[in-house]
N, C-alpha and C positions, 0 to 999 in steps of 0.2 A: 504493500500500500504506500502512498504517496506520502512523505512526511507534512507536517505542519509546522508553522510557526504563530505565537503569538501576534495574531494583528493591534497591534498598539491599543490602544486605551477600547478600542471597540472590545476586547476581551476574546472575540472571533479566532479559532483554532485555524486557521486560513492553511491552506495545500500550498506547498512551494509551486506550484506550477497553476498556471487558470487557463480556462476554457474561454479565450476570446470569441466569438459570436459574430462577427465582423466578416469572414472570409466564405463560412461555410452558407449564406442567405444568398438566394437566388441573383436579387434584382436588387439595384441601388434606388430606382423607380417604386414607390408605392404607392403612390397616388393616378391615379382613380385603381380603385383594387384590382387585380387580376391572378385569374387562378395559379396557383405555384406547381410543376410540375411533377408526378411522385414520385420520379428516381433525384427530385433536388432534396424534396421532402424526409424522402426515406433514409437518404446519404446524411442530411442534417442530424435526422434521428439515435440513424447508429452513432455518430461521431460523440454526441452526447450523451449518449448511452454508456459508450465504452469508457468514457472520460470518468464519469460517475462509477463504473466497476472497477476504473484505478483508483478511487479516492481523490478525482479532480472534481469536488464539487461546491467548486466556485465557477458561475458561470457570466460571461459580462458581457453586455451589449452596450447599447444606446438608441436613443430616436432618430439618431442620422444614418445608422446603418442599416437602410432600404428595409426589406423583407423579415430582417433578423427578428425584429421582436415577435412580429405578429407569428411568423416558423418558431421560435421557440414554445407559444403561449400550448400549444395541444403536448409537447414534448415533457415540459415541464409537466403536467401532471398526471403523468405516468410517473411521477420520481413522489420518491417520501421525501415533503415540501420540507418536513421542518432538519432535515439532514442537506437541505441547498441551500448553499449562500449565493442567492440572486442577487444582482448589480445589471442597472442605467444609468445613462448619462442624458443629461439637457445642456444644453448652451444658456446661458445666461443672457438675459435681455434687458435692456433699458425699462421697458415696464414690465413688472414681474408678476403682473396679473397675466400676461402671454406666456412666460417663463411658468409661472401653475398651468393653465392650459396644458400645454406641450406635454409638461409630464405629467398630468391626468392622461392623455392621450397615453401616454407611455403604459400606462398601469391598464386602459382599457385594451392595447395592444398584445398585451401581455397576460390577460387576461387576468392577474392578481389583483388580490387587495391591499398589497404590502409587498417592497422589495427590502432586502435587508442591509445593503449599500445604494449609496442615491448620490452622483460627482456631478457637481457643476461642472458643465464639459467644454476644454479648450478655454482656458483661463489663459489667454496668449499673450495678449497684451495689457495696459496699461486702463484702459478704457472698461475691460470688462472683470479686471480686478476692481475698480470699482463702481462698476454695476452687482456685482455679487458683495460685497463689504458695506456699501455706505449704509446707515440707514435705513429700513424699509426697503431695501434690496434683497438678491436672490436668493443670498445666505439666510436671510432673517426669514426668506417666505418657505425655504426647506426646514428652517428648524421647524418651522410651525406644522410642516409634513410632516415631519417626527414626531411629535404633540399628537399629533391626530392620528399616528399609529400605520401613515401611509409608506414611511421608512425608518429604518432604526437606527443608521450612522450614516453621517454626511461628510463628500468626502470633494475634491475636485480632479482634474484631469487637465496636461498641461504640454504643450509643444512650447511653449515661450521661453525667453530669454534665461539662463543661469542666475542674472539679477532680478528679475519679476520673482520667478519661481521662488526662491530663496525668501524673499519679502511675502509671497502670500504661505510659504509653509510657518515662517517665526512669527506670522502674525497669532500664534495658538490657536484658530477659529473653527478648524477641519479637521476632522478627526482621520480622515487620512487620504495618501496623496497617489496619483496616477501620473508615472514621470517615463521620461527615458536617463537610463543608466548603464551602460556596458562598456565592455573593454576600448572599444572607439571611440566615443564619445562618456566623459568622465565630468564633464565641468557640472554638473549637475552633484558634484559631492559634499558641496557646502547646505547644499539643502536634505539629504541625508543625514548631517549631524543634527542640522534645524530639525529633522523630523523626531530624530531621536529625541531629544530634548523634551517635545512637545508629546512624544509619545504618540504618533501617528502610525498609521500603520501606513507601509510602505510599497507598490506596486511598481511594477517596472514595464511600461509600454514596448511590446513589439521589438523584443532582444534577437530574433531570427533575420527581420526584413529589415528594419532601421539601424542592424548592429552589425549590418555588411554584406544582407544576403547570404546570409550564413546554409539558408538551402542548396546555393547553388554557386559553391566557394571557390575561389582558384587554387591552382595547386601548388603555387605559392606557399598560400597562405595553409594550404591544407597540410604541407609538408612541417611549416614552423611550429605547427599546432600537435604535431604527431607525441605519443599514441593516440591522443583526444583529435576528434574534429572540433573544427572549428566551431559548431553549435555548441557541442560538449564543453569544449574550452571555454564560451562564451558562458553557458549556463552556468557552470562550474565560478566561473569568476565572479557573476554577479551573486549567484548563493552563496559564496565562500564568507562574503560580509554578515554580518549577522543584522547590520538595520534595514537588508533588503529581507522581503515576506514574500512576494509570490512574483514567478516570472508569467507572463500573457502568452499562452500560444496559440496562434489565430490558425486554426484548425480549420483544414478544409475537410478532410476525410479521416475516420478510424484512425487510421497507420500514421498520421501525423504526431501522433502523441510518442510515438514508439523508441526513437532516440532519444527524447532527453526523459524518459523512465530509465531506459538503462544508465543514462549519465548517472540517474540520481543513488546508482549503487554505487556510484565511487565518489560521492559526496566529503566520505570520511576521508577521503586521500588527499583532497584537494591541497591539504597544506604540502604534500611531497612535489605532486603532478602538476600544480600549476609555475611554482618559480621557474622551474629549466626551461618552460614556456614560454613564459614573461620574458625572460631575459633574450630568447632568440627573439620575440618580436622587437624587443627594445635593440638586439644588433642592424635588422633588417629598417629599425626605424634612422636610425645612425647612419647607416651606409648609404639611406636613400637621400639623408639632408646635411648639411652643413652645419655646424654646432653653430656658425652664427644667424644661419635660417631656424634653425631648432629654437633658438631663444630669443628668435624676434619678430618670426613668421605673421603673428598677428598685432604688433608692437602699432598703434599709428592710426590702424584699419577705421574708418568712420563707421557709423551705422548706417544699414542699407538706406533709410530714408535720406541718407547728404551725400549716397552717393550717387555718381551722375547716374542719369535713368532707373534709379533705385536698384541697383546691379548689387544683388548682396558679394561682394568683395570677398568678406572673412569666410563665408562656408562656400563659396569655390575654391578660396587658397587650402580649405579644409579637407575639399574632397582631392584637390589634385595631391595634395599630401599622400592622403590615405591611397589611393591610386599608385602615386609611384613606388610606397615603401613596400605594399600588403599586395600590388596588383589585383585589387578593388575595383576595375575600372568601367566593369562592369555596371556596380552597386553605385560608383561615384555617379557615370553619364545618366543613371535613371535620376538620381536624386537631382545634378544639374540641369535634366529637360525637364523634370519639376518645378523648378524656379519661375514665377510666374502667372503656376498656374494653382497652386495651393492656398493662395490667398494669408487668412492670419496663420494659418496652421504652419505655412514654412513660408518666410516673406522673402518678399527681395523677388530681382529677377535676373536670368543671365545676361552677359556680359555683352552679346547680342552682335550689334555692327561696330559697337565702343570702337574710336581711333586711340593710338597710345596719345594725341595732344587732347584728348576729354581726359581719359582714362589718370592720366603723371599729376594733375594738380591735385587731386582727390588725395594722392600719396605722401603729400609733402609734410605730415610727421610721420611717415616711416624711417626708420632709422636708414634703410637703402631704398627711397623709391625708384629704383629703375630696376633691381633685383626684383622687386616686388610687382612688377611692369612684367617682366620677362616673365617671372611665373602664372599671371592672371592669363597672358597672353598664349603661352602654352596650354594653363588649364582650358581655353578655347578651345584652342586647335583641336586639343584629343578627346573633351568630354560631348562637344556641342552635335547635336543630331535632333531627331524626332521628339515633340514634346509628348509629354505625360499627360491624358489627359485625366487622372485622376488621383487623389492622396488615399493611400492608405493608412489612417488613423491609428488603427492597433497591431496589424498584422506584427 
């Protein structure tokens, strides 16, 4: 069976791994209804089925992710309700009498009376940190869910800034958090101590897709990571913390659970298995960069909104990184025809037609802007192709 950990002050015995709800739903389309097909049904069915006969029974959705809830609502109860810990998500709204709406809507879709986690969803920016905080806001109208016995912990969900994040988790308001945290993306650690502190419980968004394509890895990277895959590796890393609680796996079918169950029997090793790891990623990260790009790469960079055409700068310098050390490049060109098209979820946009006489003045506290020129413009050259037309949120 699947281990637990303590989810922070909810008291909640949470499975180190969750049943994301996001991948295995038909249609991103809901509206106007239409019938869902029964080998999408049936597939849905098993995958939650099986998840719950390992002890994955934490399962999450949201009202954005198309078909998912209303395909959960018949699944769900065929399960012994009070042995699932159900989780939604809503976005937070300027008027949070639409904010209630939405997730009444959510409750009707899903056919319950009561979910047992409830995240203001996509806390991104700055604007709807306080639309959920101020006063009479969306925080104050879920607590009042919870009073009325409509959820039992309230929690948020977060692609935004390392700085946001950090400020809405030490704010103490949320009992606990939906972040991204893995081996490639790490700046999100100052908000892990914040959680701790506050005693939150801890979730970690979509460790397989947003933490390098770990499904479908190079062999690179597969090699540095050996005997572990790269999932394993990644799994391994982010459970090995103790204020990480459960990892998201956006389960499309059965058999997607099946590798990181076996990781989770070499949990106890982690402290051998992972340094000789670590340390080959950290030689392959050395040999790809210059110790004086390594400690200045992001030194300067403006924020995507000052910079010209709102060209997010830092997370293309980000991805061509991860691309030349890990041969990523894969993972990096999707995330880059992303740009754009994500909206709050991942801002910015690429780099596009930029000349280097737009592109150099935007640089001028870089410690070397024309090094930093050379590599935006690179990162062009190799990541830019077909755009993305859609964000995957949990996966």
């Amino acid at each position: 069976m699947i281990p637990t950990r303590r989810f922070g002050r909810t008291e909640l015995s949470m499975p180190v791994l969750t049943c994301g709800g996001m991948r295995f739903q038909h249609r991103w389309d809901e509206e106007p209804p239409k019938p869902i097909p029964a080998e999408n049904q049936a597939n849905l069915s098993a995958t939650i089925h099986r998840a719950v006969e390992l002890g994955i029974v934490h399962l999450e959705t949201a009202r954005g992710y198309g078909t998912s809830e209303a395909q959960l609502a018949p699944v769900v109860k065929t399960l012994p309700r009070e042995q699932i810990i159900l989780q939604t998500k809503v976005s937070p709204q300027a008027d949070p009498n639409e904010f209630e709406r939405v997730f009444r809507t959510s409750l009707s879709r899903l056919d319950q009376p009561f979910v047992d986690l409830f995240s203001l969803h996509g806390i991104n920016q700055r604007e709807i940190l306080e639309w959920s905080l101020r006063p009479g806001g969306c925080l104050e109208r879920a607590r009042q869910f919870q009073k009325q016995g409509l959820c039992r912990w309230v929690g948020f969900s977060t692609h935004g800034s390392p700085e946001l994040v950090e400020e809405a988790v030490s704010s103490g308001k949320f009992d606990y958090v939906n972040l991204h945290w893995y081996y490639i993306f790490q700046e999100h650690t100052p908000s892990l101590a914040a959680a701790k502190k506050n005693d939150m419980g801890v979730f970690i968004i979509s460790p397989n897709d947003k933490g390098g394509m770990l499904y479908q890895p190079p062999a690179k990277l597969t090699q540095a990571t050996s005997p572990l895959t790269p999932m394993e590796f990644n799994a391994l890393f982010c459970l090995r913390d103790p204020r990480v609680h459960t990892l998201s796996i956006g389960a499309a079918r059965p058999t997607d659970f099946d590798e990181h169950v076996r990781t989770l029997a070499r949990l106890d090793e982690a402290p051998t298995l992972l340094p000789p790891i670590e340390k080959r990623l950290s030689t392959l990260w050395t040999e790809a960069h210059s110790a004086e790009w390594r400690a200045n790469w992001d030194r300067g960079i403006p924020n995507w909104k000052e910079c010209p055409k709102e060209a997010n700068f830092r997370e293309i310098l980000r991805l061509h990184n991860l691309a030349s050390a890990y041969d990523l490049v894969d993972y990096a060109r999707m995330r880059y025809n992303l740009l754009g098209q994500g909206g709050h979820w991942f801002p910015g946009r690429p780099i596009g037609n930029l000349t280097p006489e737009e592109i150099l003045p935007a640089l001028a506290r870089c410690p070397n802007p024309q090094e930093t020129l050379a590599h935006l413009l690179a990162a062009r050259d190799r990541l830019q192709g077909e755009k993305v037309e859609r964000l995957s949120k949990s996966a």
